[in-house]
Structures are given as structure tokens and as C-alpha cells.
SEBAZA-518166 format. One line per 4 residues: number of its first residue (from 1); their letters; for each residue x, y, z of C-alpha. Coordinates in Angstrom, 1 decimal, m for minus. Layout:
N
NUM> A> X/Y/Z | ...
***
This chain:
182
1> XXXX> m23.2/31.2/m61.4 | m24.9/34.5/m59.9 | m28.0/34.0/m57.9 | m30.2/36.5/m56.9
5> XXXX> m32.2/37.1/m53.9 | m35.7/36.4/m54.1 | m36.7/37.9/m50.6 | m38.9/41.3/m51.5
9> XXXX> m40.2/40.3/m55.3 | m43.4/40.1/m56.5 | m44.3/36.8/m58.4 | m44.6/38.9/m61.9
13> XXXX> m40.9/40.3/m61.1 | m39.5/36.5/m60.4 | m40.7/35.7/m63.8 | m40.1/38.4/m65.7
17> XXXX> m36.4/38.7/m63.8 | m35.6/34.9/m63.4 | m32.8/33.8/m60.8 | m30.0/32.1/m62.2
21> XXXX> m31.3/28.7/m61.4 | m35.0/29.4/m62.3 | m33.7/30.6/m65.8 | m31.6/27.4/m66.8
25> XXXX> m35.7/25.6/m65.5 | m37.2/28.4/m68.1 | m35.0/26.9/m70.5 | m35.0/23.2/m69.7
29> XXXX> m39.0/23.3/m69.8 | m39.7/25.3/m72.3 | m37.3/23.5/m75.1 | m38.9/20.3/m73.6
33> XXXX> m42.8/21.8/m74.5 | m41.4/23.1/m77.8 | m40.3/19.5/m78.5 | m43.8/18.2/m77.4
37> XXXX> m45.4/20.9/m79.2 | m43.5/19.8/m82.5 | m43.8/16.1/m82.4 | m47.5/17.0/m81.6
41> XXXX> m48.0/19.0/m84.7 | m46.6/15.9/m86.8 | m48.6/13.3/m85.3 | m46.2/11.8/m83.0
45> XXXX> m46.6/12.9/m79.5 | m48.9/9.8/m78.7 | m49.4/7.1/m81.2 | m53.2/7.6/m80.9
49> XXXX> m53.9/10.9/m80.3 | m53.5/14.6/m81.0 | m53.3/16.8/m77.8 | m55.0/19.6/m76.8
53> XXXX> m52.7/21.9/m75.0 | m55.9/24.1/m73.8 | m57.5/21.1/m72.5 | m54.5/19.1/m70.7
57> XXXX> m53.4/22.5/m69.1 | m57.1/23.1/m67.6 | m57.5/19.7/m67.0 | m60.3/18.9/m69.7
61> XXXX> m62.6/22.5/m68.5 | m61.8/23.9/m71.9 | m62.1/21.1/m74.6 | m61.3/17.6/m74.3
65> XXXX> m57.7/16.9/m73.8 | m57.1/14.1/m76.5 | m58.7/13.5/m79.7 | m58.5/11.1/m81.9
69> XXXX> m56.0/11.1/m85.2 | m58.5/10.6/m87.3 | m60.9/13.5/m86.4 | m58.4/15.8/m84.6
73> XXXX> m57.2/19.2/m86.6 | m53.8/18.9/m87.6 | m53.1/22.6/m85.8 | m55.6/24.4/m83.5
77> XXXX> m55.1/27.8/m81.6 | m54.2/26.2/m78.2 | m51.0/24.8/m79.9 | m49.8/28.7/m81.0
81> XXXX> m50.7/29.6/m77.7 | m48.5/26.5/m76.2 | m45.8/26.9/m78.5 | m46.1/30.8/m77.5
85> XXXX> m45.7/29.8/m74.2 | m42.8/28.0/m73.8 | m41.0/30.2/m76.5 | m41.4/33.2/m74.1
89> XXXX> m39.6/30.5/m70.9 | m37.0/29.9/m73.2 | m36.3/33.7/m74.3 | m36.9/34.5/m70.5
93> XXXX> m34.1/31.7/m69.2 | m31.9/32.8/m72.1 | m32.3/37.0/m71.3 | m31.0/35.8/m67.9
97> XXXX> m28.2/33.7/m68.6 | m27.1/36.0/m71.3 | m25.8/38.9/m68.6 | m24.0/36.2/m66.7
101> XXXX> m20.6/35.6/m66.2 | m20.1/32.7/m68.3 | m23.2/33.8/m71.2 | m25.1/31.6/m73.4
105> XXXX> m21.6/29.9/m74.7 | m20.9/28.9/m71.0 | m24.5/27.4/m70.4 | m24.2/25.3/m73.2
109> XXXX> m20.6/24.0/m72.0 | m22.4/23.2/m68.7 | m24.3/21.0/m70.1 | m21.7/19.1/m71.5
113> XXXX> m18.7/19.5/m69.0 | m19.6/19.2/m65.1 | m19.7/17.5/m62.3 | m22.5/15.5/m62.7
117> XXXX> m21.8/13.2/m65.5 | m18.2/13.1/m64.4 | m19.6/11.4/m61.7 | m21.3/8.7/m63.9
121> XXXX> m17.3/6.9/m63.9 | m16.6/8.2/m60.4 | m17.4/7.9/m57.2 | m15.0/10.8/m56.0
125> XXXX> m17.8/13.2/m55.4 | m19.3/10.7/m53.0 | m21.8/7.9/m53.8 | m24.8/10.2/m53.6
129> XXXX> m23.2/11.9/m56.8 | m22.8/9.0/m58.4 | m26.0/7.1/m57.6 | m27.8/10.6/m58.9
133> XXXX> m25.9/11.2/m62.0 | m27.1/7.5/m62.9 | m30.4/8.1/m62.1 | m30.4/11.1/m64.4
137> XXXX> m28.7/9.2/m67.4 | m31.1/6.2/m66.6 | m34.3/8.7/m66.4 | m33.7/10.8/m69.5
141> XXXX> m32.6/7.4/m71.3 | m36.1/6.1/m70.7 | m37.9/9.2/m71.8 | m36.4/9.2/m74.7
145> XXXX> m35.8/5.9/m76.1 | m39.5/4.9/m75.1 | m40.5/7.9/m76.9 | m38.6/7.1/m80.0
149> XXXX> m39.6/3.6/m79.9 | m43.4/3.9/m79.1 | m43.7/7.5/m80.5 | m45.1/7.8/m77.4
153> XXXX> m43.4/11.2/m76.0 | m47.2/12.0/m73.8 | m47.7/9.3/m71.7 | m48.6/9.3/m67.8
157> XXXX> m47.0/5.8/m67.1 | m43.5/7.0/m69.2 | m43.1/10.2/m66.8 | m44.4/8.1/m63.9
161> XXXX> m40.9/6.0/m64.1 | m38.7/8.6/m65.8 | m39.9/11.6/m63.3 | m39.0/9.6/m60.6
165> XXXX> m35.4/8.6/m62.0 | m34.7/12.2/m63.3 | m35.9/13.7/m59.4 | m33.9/11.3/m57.4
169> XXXX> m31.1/12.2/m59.2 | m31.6/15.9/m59.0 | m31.9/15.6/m54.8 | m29.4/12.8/m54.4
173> XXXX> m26.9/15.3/m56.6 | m28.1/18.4/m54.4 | m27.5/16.1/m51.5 | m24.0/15.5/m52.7
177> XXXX> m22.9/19.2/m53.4 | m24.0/19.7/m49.7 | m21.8/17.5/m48.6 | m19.0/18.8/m50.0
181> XX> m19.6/22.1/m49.3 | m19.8/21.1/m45.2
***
């Protein structure tokens, strides 16, 4: 994995040009607001309500985040804009990881083989690998199955408990590969 210096860049340039490791967050978000972006178009982002993108993104100044099934239109402009959006973070990540070493094949083998959920059976990388690779699994788990269950994919108490779980296991995994690099 190539990583590029950020010292010197304008903020338009750091987008534009993504490092390796802001790319594969391009792509990680953006599939993750295409999802939302679908399950909102079919009704099933929150059991009781149709999102707004315009109006969680400005934090209700534009139109009322939420509105009710019943009354809501099935497809506004904010969710083209949204869907717009996170398309362009996802072509972005991908343009990037594309002229690596390892291309878009390679990304998509990370996901699958490393470290991290090798770790989930061993605690050879150190407990701090472990201990993060289950939080991870345990985080994403939630998020998921809660949102299958509960179609219930938008919710502030879900990402309350799953954030938490998916970010201790992001530092206490960046903790381990410190280690073992000292």
C-alpha cells in the first residue's frame, strides 16, 4: 500500500487526489450511503420514516429531516443529490486504488484475507489485535443484524453502540500494528 504525503495540498487536491488510506474511507462511506440511499428509496431505512438527505446533512435548516411514510414522496431531489454524492467517493476511492500496486482485484482480497480477522482466532498479533478485530466483527454484526431485523438501518441509538464497537476496534488494531512495528 502507497501512501502519499499530504504536507503542501490544498483541501480540493486531497479530495480530488485521495491518499491511499483516505481512498479505501471514499469507498467504505460512500458504498455505505449508497446502501442507505437504497433502502431509503424502498421504504426501509427507518420503519417510520422517509429521510431527507438535504435536511439530516444541514441539520433540519433546509427541510425537515424525517417525514412520515405516509405523506413523504417516494424520491425527492436531495436523494439524487445524496446518491450523487457518495457515487463520486466511491469513483474517487476506486480512481486511487486503481493505480496501486495491488489494483481494485487486490482491495477486494484485502478485505477478505488480512490480518485483522485472522486475528479473530489468534492472539499472535497481540491481544490488542484480537480484542479489536472482535470489536469490529461484534460492531458491524450489530449494525447489520439490527438493521435487518428492525429495518431500522437510520437510527441514532444503533450507531451509538455499533460506532463505538467498530472505533475501538479500528484504534485498538492501529494500536496493535504499532506495536509490532516497534
Amino acid at each position: 500500500m502507497t501512501e502519499t504525503s499530504n504536507e503542501g495540498r490544498g483541501l480540493v487536491q486531497m479530495v480530488i487526489e485521495p491518499s491511499s488510506a483516505t481512498a479505501r474511507w471514499f469507498v467504505g462511506l460512500g458504498v455505505w450511503g449508497l446502501l442507505l440511499a437504497v433502502l431509503n428509496l424502498m421504504g426501509m431505512a427507518h420503519p417510520g420514516y422517509r429521510i431527507s438527505w438535504a435536511g439530516v446533512l444541514s441539520m433540519g435548516r433546509l427541510n425537515a429531516a424525517f417525514e412520515a411514510h405516509a405523506t413523504a414522496p417516494a424520491f425527492v431531489a436531495s436523494d439524487l443529490v445524496f446518491i450523487a454524492l457518495c457515487g463520486g467517493m466511491v469513483a474517487l476511492g476506486f480512481r486511487t486504488i486503481a493505480n496501486e500496486d495491488g489494483s481494485v482485484a487486490g482491495f477486494f482480497r484485502s478485505l477478505v484475507d488480512n490480518s485483522t480477522w485472522r486475528a479473530l482466532g489468534s492472539a499472535e498479533g497481540g491481544m490488542s489485535h484480537t480484542v479489536g478485530a472482535w470489536c469490529l466483527l461484534v460492531g458491524l454484526l450489530f449494525y447489520v443484524i439490527r438493521g435487518v431485523m428492525h429495518t431500522n438501518w437510520f437510527d441514532p441509538g444503533v450507531y451509538a453502540v455499533s460506532a463505538v464497537l467498530v472505533g475501538f476496534g479500528f484504534a485498538l488494531r492501529a494500536l496493535a500494528l504499532t506495536e509490532s512495528d516497534a
